[in-house]
MARMI-233066 format. One record per residue (C-alpha): x, y, z; chain; residue in one letter. Coordinates in steps of 0.001 Angstrom, whole numbers. Layout:
N
<xx X yy Y zz Z unit A code A>
...
//
This chain:
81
<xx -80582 yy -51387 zz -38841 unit A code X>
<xx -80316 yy -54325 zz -41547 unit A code X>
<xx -82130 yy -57109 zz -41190 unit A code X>
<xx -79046 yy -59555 zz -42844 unit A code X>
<xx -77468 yy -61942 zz -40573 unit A code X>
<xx -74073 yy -62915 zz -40820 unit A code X>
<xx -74044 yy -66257 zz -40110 unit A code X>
<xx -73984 yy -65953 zz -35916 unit A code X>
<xx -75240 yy -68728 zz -34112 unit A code X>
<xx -78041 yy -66487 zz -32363 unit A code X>
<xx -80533 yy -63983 zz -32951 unit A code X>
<xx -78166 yy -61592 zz -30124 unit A code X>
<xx -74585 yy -62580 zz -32210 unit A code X>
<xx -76652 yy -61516 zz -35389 unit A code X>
<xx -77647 yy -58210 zz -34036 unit A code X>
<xx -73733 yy -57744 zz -32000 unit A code X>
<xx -72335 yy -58013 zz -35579 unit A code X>
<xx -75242 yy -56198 zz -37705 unit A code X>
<xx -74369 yy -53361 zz -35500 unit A code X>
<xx -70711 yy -53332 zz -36084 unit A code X>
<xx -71232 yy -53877 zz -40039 unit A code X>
<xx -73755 yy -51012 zz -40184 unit A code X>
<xx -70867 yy -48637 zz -38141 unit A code X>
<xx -68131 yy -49788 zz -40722 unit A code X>
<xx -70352 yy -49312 zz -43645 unit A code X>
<xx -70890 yy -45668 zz -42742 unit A code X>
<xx -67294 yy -45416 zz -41653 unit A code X>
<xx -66476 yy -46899 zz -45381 unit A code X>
<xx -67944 yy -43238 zz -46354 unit A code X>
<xx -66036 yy -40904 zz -44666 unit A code X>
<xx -62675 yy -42498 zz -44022 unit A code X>
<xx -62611 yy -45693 zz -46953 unit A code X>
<xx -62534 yy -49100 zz -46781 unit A code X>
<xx -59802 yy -49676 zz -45420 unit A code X>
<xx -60287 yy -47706 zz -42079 unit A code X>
<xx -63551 yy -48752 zz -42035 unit A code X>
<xx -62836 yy -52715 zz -42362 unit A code X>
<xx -60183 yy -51955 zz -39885 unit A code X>
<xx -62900 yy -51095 zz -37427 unit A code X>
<xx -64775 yy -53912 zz -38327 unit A code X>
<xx -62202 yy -56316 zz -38060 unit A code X>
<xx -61190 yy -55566 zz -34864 unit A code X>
<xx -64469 yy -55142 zz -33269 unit A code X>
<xx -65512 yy -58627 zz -34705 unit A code X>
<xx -62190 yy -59713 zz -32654 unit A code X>
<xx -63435 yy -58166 zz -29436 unit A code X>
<xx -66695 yy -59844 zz -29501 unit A code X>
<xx -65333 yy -62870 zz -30661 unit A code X>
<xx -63477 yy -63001 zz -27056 unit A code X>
<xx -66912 yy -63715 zz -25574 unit A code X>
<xx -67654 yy -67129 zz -24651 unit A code X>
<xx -70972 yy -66367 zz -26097 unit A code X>
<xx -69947 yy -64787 zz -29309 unit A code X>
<xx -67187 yy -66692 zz -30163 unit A code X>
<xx -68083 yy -67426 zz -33792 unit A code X>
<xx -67709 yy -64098 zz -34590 unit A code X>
<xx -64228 yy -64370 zz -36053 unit A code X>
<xx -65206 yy -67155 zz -38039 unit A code X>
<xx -64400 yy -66807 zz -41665 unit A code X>
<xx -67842 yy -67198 zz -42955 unit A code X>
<xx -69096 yy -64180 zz -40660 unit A code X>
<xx -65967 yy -61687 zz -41175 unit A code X>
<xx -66168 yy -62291 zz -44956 unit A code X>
<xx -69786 yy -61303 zz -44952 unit A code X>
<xx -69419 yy -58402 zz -42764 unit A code X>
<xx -66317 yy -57569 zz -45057 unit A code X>
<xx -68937 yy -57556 zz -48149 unit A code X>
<xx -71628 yy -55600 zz -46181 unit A code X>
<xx -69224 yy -53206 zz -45420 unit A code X>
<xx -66999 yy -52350 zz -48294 unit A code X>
<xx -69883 yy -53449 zz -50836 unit A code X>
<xx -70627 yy -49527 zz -51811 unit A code X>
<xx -67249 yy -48637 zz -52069 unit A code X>
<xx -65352 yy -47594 zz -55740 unit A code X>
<xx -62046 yy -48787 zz -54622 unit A code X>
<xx -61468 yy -52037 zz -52791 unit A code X>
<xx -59334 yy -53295 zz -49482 unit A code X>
<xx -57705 yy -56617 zz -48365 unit A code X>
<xx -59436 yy -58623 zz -46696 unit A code X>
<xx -56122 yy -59933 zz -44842 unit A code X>
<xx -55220 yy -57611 zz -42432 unit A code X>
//
């Protein structure tokens, strides 16, 4: 797993969203960016519901999880889904 953060408040919100970046990125392979930010997206959502994760649909940490993930790809996605 990567050690980036994403701009999480904790070392456990880090390590929630560096495991959903690291399943979009190899999703990004197979299916594109756009399925694979999809993902992303909406599991940052989900975790953001947490009380203790809340940050995670904060701008800052879906547009670096949006760069983490699509960053390989040859043909871009919006990142306003």
């Amino acid at each position: 797993m990567t050690n980036k953060t994403f701009g999480m408040f904790s070392v456990e919100g880090n390590y929630m969203v560096a495991r959903i970046a690291e399943a979009g990125k190899k999703l990004a392979q197979t299916d594109g960016p756009k399925t694979a930010w999809q993902f992303a997206y909406r599991e940052l959502r989900k975790l953001g519901f947490s009380t203790q994760f809340g940050e995670a649909t904060d701008t800052d940490v879906r547009e670096q999880v949006y760069d983490f993930v699509t960053a390989q790809c040859e043909e871009g996605t919006d990142f306003y889904i």
